[in-house]
MARLO-912337 format. One record per residue (C-alpha): x, y, z. Coordinates in pm, 1 decimal. Layout:
// residues N
SITE	X	Y	Z
...
// end
This chain:
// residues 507
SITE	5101.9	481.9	-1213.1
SITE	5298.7	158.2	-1043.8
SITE	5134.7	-120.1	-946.6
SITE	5159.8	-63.9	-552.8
SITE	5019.0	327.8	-631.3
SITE	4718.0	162.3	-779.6
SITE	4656.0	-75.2	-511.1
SITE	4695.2	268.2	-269.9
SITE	4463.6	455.3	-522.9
SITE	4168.1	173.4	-454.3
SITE	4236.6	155.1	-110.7
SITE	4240.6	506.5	6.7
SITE	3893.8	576.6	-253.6
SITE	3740.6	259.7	-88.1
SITE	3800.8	394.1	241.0
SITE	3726.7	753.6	138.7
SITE	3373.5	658.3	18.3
SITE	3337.0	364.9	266.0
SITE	3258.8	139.6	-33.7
SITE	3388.9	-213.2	-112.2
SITE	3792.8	-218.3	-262.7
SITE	3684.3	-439.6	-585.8
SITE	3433.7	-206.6	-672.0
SITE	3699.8	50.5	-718.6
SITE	3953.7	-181.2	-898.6
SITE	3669.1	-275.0	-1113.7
SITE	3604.6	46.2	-1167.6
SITE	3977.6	150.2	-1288.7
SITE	3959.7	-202.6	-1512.0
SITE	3705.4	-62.4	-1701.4
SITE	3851.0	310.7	-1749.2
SITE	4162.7	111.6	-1900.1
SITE	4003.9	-99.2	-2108.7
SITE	3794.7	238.6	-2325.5
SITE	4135.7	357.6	-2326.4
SITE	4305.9	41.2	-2488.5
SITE	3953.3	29.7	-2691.5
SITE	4028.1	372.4	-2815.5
SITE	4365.8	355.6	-2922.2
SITE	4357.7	13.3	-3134.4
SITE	3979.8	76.8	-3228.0
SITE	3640.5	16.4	-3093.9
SITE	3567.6	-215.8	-3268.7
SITE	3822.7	-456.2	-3096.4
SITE	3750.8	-677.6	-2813.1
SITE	4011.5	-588.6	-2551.6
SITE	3980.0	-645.0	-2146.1
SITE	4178.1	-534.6	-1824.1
SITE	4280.6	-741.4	-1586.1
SITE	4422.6	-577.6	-1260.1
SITE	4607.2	-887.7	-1027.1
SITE	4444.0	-785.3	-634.7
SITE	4759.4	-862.7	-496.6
SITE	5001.2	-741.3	-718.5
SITE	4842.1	-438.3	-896.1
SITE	5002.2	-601.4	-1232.9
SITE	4796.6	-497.9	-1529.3
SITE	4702.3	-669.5	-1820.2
SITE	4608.0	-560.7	-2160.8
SITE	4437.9	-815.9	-2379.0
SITE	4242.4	-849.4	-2703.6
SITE	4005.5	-1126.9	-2754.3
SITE	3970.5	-1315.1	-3058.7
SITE	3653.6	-1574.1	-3115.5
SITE	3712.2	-1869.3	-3373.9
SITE	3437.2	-1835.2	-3599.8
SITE	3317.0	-1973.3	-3957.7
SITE	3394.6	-1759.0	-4232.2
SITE	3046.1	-1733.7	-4334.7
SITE	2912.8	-1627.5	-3998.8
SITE	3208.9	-1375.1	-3937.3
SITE	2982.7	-1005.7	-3869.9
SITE	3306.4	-839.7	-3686.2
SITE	3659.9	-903.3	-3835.4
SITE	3841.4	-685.4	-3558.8
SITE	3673.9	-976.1	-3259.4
SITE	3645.6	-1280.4	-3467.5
SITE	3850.0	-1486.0	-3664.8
SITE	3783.4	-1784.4	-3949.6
SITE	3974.8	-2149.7	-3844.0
SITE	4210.8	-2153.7	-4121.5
SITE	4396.7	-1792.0	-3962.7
SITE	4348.3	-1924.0	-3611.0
SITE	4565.9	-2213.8	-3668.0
SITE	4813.4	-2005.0	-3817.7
SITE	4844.8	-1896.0	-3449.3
SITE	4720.4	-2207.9	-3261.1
SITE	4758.8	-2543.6	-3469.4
SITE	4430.0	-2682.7	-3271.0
SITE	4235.3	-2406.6	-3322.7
SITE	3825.0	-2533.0	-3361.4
SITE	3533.4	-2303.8	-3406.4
SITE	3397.4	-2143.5	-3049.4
SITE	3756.2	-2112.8	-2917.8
SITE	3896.2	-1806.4	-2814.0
SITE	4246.2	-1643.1	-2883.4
SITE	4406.9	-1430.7	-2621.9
SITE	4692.5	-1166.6	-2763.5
SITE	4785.0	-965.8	-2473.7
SITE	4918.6	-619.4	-2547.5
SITE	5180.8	-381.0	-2497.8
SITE	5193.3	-132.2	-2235.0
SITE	5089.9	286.6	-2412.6
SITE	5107.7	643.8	-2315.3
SITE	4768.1	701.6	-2252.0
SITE	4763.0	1053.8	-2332.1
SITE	4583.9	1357.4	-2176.6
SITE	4247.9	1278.7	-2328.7
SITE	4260.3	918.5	-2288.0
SITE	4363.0	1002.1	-1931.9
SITE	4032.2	1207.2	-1886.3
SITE	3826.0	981.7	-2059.8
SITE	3963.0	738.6	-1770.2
SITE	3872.1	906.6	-1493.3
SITE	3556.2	1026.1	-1593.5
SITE	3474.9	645.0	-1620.4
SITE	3614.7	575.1	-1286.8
SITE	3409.4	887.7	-1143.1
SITE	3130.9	778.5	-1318.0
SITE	3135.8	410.2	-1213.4
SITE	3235.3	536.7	-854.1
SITE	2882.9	732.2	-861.0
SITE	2674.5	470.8	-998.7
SITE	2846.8	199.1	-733.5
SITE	2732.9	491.9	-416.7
SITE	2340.9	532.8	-543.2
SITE	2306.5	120.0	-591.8
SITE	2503.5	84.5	-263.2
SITE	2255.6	366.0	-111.5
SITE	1950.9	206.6	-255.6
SITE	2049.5	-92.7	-49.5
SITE	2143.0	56.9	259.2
SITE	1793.0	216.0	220.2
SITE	1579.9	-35.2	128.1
SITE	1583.0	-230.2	426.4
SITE	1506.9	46.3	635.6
SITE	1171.9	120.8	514.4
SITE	912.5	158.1	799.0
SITE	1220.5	358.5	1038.5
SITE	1310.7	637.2	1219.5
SITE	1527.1	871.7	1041.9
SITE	1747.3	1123.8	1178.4
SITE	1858.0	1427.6	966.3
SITE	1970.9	1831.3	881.8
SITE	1745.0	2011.0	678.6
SITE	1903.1	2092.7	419.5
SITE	1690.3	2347.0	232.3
SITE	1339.2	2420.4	123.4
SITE	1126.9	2488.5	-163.8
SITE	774.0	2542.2	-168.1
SITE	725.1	2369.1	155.2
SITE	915.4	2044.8	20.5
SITE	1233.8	1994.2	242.1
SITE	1545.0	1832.3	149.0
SITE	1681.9	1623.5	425.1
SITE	2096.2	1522.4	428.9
SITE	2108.9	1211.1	654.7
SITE	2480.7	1202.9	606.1
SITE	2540.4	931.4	297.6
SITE	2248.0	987.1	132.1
SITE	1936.4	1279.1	88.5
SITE	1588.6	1229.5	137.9
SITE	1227.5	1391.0	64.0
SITE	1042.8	1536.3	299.0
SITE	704.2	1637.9	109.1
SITE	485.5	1940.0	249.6
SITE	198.1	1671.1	232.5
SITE	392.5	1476.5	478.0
SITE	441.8	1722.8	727.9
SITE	276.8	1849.9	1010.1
SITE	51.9	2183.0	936.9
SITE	132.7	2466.4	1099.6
SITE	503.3	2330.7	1148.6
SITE	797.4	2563.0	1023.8
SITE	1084.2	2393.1	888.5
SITE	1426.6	2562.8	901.1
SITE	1733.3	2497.6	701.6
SITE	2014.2	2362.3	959.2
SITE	1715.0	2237.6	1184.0
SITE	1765.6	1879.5	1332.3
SITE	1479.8	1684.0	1223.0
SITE	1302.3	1276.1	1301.0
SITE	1124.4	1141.4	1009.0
SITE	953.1	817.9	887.3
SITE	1107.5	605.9	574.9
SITE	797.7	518.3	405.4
SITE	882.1	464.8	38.8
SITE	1238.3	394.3	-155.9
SITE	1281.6	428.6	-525.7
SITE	1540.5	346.9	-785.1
SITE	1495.7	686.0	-1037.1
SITE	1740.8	768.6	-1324.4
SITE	1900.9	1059.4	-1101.4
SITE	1957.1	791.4	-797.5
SITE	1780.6	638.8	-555.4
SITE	1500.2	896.3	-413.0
SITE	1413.9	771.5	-22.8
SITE	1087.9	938.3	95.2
SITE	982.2	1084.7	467.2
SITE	696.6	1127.2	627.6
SITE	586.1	1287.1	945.6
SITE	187.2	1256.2	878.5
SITE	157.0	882.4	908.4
SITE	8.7	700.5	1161.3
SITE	351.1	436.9	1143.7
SITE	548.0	748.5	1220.6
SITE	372.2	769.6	1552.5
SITE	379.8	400.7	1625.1
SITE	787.2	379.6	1604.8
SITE	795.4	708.4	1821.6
SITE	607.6	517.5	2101.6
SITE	818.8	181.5	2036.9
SITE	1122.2	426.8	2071.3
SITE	975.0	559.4	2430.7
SITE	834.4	255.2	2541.7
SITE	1069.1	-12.1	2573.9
SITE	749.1	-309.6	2707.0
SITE	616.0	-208.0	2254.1
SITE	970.4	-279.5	2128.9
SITE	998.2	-587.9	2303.7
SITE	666.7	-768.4	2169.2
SITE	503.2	-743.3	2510.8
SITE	240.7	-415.4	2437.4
SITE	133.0	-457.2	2107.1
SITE	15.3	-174.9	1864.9
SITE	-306.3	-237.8	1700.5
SITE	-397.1	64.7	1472.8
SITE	-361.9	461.4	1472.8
SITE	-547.6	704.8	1350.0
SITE	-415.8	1073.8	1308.7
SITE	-524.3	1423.0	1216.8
SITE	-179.5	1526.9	1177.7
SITE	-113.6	1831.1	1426.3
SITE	-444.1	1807.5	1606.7
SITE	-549.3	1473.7	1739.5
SITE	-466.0	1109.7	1733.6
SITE	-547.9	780.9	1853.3
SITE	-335.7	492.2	1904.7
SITE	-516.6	132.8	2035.0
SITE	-287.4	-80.2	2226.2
SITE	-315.7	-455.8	2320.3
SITE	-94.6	-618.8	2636.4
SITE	20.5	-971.1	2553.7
SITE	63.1	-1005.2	2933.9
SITE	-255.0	-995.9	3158.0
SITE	-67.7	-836.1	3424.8
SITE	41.9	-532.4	3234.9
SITE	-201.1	-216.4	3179.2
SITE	-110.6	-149.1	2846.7
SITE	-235.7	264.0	2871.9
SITE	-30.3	284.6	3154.5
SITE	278.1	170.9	3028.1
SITE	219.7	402.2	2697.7
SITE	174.7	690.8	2931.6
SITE	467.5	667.2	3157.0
SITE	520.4	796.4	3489.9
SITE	361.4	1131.5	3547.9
SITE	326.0	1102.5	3135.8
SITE	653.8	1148.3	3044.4
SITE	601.6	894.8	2768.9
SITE	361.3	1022.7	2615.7
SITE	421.2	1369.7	2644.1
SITE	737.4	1307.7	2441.4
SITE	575.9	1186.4	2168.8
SITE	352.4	1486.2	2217.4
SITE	694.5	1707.4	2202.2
SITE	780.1	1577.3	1926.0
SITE	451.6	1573.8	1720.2
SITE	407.2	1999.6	1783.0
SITE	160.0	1942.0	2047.9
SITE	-56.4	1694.3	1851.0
SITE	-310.6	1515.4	2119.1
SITE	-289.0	1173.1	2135.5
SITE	-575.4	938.3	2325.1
SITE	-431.3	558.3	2373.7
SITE	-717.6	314.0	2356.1
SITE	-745.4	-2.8	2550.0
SITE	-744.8	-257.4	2204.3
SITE	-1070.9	-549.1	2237.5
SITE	-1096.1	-809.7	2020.1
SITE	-1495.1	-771.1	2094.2
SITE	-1544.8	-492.7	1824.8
SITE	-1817.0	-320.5	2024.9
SITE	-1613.9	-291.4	2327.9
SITE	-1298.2	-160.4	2086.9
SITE	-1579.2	71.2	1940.7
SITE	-1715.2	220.8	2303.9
SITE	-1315.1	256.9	2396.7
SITE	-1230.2	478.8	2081.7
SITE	-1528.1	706.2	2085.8
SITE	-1406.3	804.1	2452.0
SITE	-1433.0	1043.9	2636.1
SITE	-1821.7	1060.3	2522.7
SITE	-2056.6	773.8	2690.8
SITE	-2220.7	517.0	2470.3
SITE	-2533.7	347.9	2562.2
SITE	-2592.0	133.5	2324.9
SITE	-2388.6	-37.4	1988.9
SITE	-2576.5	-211.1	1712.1
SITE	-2355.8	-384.2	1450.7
SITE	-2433.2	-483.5	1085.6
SITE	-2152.9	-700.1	984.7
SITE	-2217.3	-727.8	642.9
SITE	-2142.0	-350.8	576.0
SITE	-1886.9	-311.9	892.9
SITE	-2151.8	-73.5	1015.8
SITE	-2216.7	34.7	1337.8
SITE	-2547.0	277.9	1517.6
SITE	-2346.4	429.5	1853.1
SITE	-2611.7	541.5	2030.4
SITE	-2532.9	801.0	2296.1
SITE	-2713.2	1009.7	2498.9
SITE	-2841.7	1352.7	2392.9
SITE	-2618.1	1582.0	2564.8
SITE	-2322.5	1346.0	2454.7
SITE	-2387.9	1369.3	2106.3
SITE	-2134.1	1670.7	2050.8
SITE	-1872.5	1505.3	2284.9
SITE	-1914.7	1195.7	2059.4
SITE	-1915.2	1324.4	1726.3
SITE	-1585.2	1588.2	1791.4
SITE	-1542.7	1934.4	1653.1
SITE	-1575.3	1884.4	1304.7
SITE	-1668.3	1528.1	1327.6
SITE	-1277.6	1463.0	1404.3
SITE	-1331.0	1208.7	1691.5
SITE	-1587.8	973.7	1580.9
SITE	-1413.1	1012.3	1208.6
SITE	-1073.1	927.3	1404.9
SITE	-1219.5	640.0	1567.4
SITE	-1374.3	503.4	1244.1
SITE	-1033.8	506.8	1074.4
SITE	-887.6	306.0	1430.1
SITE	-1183.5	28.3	1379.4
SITE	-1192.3	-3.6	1056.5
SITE	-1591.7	47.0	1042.3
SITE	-1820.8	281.4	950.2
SITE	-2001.4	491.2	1257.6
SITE	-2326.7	644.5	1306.8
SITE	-2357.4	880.2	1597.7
SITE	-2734.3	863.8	1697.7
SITE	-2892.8	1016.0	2020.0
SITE	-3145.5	721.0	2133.8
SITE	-3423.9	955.6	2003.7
SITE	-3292.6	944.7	1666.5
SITE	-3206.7	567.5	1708.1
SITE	-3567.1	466.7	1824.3
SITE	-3701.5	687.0	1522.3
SITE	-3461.0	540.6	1246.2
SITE	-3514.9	132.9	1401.8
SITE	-3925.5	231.2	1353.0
SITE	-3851.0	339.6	997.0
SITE	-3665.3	32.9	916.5
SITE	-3932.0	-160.0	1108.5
SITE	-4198.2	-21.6	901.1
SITE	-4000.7	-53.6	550.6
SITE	-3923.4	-415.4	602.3
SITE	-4273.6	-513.7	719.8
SITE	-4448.7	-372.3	439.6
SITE	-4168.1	-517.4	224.2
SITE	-4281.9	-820.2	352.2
SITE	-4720.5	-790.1	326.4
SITE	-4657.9	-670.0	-27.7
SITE	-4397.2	-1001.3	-184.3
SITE	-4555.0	-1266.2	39.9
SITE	-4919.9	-1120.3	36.2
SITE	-4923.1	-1159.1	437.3
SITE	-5053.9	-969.9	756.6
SITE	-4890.3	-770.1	975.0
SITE	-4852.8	-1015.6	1226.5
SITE	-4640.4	-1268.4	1025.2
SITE	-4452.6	-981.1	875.3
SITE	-4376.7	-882.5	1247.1
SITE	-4266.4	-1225.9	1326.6
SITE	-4028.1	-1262.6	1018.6
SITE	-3869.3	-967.4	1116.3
SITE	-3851.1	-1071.6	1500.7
SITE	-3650.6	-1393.4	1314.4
SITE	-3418.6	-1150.9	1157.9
SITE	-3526.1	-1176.9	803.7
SITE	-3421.9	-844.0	594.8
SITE	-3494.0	-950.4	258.7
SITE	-3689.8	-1185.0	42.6
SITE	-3383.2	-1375.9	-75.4
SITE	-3323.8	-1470.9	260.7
SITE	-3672.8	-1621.0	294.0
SITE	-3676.6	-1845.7	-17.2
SITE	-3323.1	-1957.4	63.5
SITE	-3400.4	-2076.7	417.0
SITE	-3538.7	-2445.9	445.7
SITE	-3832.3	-2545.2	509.7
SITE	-3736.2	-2704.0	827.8
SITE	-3586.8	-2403.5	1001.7
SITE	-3873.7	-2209.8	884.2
SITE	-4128.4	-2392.9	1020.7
SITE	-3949.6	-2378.0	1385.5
SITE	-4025.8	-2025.3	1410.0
SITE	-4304.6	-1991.3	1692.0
SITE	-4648.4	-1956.2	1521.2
SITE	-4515.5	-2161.2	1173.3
SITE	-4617.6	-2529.0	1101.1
SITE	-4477.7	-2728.0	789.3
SITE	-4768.4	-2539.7	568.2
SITE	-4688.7	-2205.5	599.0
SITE	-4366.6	-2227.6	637.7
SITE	-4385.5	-2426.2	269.6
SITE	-4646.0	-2149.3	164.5
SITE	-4402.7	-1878.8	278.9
SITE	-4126.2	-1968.9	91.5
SITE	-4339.0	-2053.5	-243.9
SITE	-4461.6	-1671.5	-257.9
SITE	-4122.4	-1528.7	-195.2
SITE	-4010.5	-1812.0	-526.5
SITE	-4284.4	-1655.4	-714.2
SITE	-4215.0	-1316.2	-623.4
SITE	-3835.0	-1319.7	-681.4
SITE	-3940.2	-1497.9	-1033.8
SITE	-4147.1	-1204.9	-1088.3
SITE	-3935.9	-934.2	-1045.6
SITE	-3621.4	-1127.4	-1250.9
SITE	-3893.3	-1118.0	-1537.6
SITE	-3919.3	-735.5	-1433.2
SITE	-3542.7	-705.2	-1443.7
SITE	-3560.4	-895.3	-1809.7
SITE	-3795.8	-711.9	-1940.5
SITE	-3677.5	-361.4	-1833.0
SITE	-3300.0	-508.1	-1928.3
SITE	-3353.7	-423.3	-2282.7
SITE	-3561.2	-111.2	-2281.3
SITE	-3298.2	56.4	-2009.8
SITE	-2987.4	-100.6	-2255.3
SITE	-2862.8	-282.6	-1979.3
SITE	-2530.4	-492.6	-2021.6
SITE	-2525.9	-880.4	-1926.2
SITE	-2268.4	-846.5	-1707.6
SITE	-2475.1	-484.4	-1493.0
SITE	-2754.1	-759.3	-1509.2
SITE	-2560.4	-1031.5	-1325.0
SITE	-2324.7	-883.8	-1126.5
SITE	-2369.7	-1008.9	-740.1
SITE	-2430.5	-740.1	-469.9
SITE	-2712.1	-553.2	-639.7
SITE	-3052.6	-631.2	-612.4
SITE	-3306.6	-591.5	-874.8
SITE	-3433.8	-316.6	-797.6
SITE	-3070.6	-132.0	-739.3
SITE	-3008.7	-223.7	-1134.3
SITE	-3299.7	-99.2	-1228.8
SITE	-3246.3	224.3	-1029.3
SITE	-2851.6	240.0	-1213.8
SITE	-2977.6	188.4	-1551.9
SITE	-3263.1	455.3	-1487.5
SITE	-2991.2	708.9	-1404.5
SITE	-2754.7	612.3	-1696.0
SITE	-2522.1	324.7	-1522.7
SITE	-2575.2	81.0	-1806.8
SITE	-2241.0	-154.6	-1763.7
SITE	-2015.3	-287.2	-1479.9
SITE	-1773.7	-70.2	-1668.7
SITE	-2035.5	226.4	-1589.6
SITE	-2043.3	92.4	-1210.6
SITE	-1661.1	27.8	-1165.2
SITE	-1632.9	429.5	-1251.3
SITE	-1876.9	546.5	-1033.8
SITE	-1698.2	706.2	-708.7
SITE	-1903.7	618.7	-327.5
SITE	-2061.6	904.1	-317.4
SITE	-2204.0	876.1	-665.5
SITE	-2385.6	526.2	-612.9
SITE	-2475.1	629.1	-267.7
SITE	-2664.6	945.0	-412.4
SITE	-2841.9	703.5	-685.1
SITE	-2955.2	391.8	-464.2
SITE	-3038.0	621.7	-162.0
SITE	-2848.7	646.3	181.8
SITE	-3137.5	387.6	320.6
SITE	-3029.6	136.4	77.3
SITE	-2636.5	132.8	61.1
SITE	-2365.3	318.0	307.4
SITE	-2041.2	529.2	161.4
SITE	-1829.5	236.9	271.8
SITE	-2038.0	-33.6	98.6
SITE	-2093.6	190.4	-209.3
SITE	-1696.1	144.7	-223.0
SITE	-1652.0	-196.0	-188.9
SITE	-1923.9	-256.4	-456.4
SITE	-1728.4	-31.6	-677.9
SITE	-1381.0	-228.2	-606.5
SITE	-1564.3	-549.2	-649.3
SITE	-1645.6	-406.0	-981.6
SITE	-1336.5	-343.9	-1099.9
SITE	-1162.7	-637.6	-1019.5
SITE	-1194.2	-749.6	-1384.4
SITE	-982.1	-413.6	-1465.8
SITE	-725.7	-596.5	-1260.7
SITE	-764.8	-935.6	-1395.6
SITE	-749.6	-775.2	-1787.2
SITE	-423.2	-577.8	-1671.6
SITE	-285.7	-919.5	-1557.3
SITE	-344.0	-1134.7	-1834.2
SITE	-238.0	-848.9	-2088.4
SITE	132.6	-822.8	-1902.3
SITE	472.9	-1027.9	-2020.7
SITE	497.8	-1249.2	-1706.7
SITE	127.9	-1348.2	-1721.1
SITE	209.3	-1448.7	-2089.4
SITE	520.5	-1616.5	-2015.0
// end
C-alpha cells in the first residue's frame, strides 16, 4: 500500500464509521508494528510511525542503554561499552534508534494486521459509544425494536443497542420487532462485551421528560416538576410548582382541551395521570395528592414523616383507591407515610393514645390524672422529654409553680435511672451486646422487647427488614417507615467498615 492509499484507507474508514482519522492511523501503527514484532522477534522493541501528512512509514527498533548487570532483555537493551560502538556519547538511560528496512509482510502477517486494525477499530466504536452515551443519561430515546426474548427487548438506536428490560416496561404492553419505540436512558455501563445502555419506560423520570417534551413553560424552568409517582399502566401522579405567580401550573400541563396531557396519556397505553398543584405547606401538598377524595382534617408527626388524613366516612374508599393505589401513590409523591382514618376511627385512635400516655405518665411520675392531662395538653409524649425540659419552661405551664415543676422533673430522673438499672440488669440475662444497649432511637423498653425476641446485637437489628421490627415493637410503638430508617441507621457502621477496609480509604 502507498503512502497516499493509506492516508485514503484512514480517511474513507474514519468517515465510514464517523470516528476520529488518528484513531484509525493509530490503529494501522499498531497492526504494523506486531507485524515488524513478528518477523525480527517479540522480544524486540520496535514502533511505527505513520507521518499525517505524508503517509511515510517508519519502522524502528528501540534500544535502552543499560548496565550490564541490570540488563533482563538483550533484544531491547544494551550495556554502554556496545552503545558507544554505535554512538561515542552513549550514557546509561539513553536510547538508540535503528530504523528498519521496508518487508513483504506476508499473507499471515497481513491477517494478523487487519485483525488488529478491526479489532482496535471495535474497541475505539464501544469507548466512543460509551461516551456518546454517558452524557445522555436521564433522556429520551428514540429507537426500532429490534427483537425479543422473554419479554426483554433489544432496541437499535442507530450507532449503538440498548436494553429494554420486561421490568421496565409497561404491563399489558406488546412489543413488536420493527415497532418504533420512546424510552428513558436510566443507567450506562462499561461491560467486557461493550458498553450496555439501559431503558426504561416504568420510571417516574420517564414521565417527567415526556411532559417537558409537551410542555414547552417545564423545559424552560418556568413550571417546575416536583415529584411523580407511577403505577406503571394504571395511574400516576405528577406535582407541579409555577415559578411565576401568574401561571396555573395544572393548566399549562393539561393543554388546551387536554391535548397535553392526553399525549402523554397516548404514549403511556392509556396510563391515568392526575397533576397536583405542588405546596411547600406539606399538609396542603398532602390534601392536593389524595384528590379527588375530601380531607377534613391532617395531623402531622414530623419525627416519623407521618401523617392521620382524616376523611369523612363515605370518602374513605375514594381516599384510600382500589387496592390502596391512590393514597399509596400519593405517599410515594410526599415522601410521608399516610393513614387514611374516617373521623370515627381518628377520635377512637387520639382517645387510645390519650389514655396510653396519661397513664404513662401517673405510673413514672406517681401523679393524678389532672397533671397527667395537663402534660399532655403541653405536648409531652415521653418521660425523656420531661426530665430534659428546664425547670423554667416547666414551671410556665398553667397550674405549675417552681416546686412542682422541680418535683416533676426529679421523679421522671429517678424513674429513667430506674429503668436504665432495669435495662442493666436484664442486659446480661437477655445477652445483650453494648452496642444493642446504646444504640440511639430505641427506648428501654424497645431493647428489652428485641432481646426478648432474639435481636441481641446492632448486627441482629441492622438485618432485621421493616416489617420484622414493626411486628416485634408493635404497630403503636414504631411505623413501617420508621422501622426502616432505624434499620439504615443501624447499618451505617456496615458502610463505614466497607469504607475503611477499601484501597482509596487506605491510601
Amino acid at each position: 500500500m502507498s503512502r497516499i492509499e493509506i492516508l485514503q484507507v484512514a480517511d474513507a474508514v474514519a468517515r465510514e464509521k464517523n470516528m476520529d482519522r488518528e484513531i484509525i492511523i493509530t490503529a494501522i501503527e499498531q497492526a504494523i508494528q506486531k507485524a515488524g514484532r513478528s518477523k525480527y522477534g517479540h522480544e524486540h522493541d520496535i514502533r511505527c510511525h505513520i507521518d499525517r501528512k505524508t503517509g511515510e512509514t517508519q519502522l524502528k527498533r528501540y534500544r535502552t542503554v543499560t548496565e550490564e548487570e541490570l540488563i533482563e532483555n538483550e533484544a531491547a537493551q544494551i550495556t554502554v561499552e556496545q552503545a558507544r560502538r554505535e554512538k561515542s556519547d552513549a550514557q546509561v538511560g539513553d536510547i538508540l534508534i535503528d530504523t528498519l528496512p521496508a518487508f513483504d509482510y506476508g499473507r499471515v502477517a497481513a491477517q494478523t494486521a487487519k485483525q488488529v486494525i478491526m479489532q482496535n477499530i471495535r474497541e475505539a466504536e464501544r469507548e466512543q459509544q460509551f461516551d456518546d452515551f454517558k452524557d445522555r443519561m436521564g433522556e429520551i430515546v428514540n429507537g426500532v425494536i429490534k427483537r425479543v426474548e422473554y419479554g426483554n427487548a433489544t432496541i437499535d438506536l442507530g450507532r449503538a443497542e440498548a436494553v429494554l428490560r420486561r421490568d421496565d416496561t409497561i404491563p399489558r404492553e406488546h412489543l413488536k420487532v420493527g415497532e418504533r419505540i420512546r424510552a428513558y436512558i436510566y443507567d450506562v455501563r462499561r461491560e467486557v462485551r461493550g458498553p450496555q445502555i439501559f431503558l426504561s419506560r416504568t420510571r417516574g423520570e420517564f414521565l417527567a421528560q415526556l411532559f417537558a417534551q409537551e410542555v414547552p413553560e417545564i423545559y424552560d424552568g418556568v413550571i417546575e416538576i416536583k415529584s411523580v409517582a407511577r403505577d406503571p399502566g394504571s395511574r400516576a401522579k405528577i406535582a407541579v410548582y409555577s415559578h411565576d405567580n401568574g401561571m396555573d401550573p395544572v393548566g399549562a400541563c393539561v393543554g388546551m382541551r387536554g391535548s397535553r396531557v392526553q399525549a402523554v396519556v397516548t404514549e403511556l397505553g392509556g396510563e391515568k395521570i392526575d397533576i397536583i398543584p405542588w405546596s411547600p405547606n406539606i399538609a396542603t401538598f398532602i390534601v392536593n395528592a389524595l384528590a379527588p377524595a375530601e380531607v377534613t382534617k391532617v395531623v402531622m408527626d414530623e419525627e416519623k414523616r407521618r401523617l392521620d388524613v382524616v376523611v369523612p366516612d363515605e370518602q374513605l374508599s375514594l381516599a384510600i383507591g382500589r387496592r390502596g393505589q391512590n393514597v399509596r401513590l400519593a405517599s410515594i409523591l410526599t415522601g410521608w407515610y399516610i393513614d387514611i382514618l374516617t373521623e370515627e376511627e381518628e377520635t377512637k385512635r387520639r382517645q387510645e393514645e390519650y389514655n396510653s400516655r396519661s397513664a404513662l405518665f401517673i405510673e413514672a411520675l406517681d401523679v393524678d390524672d389532672v397533671i397527667a392531662r395537663l402534660l399532655i395538653a403541653e405536648g409531652f409524649i415521653k418521660v425523656e422529654e420531661i426530665s430534659e425540659t428546664p425547670i423554667e419552661e416547666l414551671s410556665s405551664i398553667e397550674g405549675f409553680n417552681e416546686e412542682i415543676a422541680e418535683e416533676l422533673k426529679n421523679r421522671a430522673e429517678n424513674w429513667l435511672a430506674a429503668k436504665a438499672e432495669e435495662l442493666k440488669n436484664r442486659q446480661s440475662e437477655l445477652g445483650l451486646a453494648d452496642d444493642l444497649v446504646s444504640f440511639e432511637g430505641l427506648t428501654i423498653d424497645q431493647i428489652i422487647k428485641l432481646g426478648e425476641n432474639n435481636v441481641k446485637t446492632l448486627d441482629d437489628l441492622a438485618d432485621l427488614a421493616g416489617d420484622e421490627l414493626v411486628e416485634i415493637l408493635g404497630e403503636k410503638d414504631i411505623t413501617e417507615s420508621a422501622a426502616n430508617d432505624l434499620i439504615m441507621k443501624a447499618r451505617e457502621h456496615w458502610f463505614a467498615d466497607d469504607n475503611a477496609a477499601s484501597p482509596d480509604a487506605d491510601a
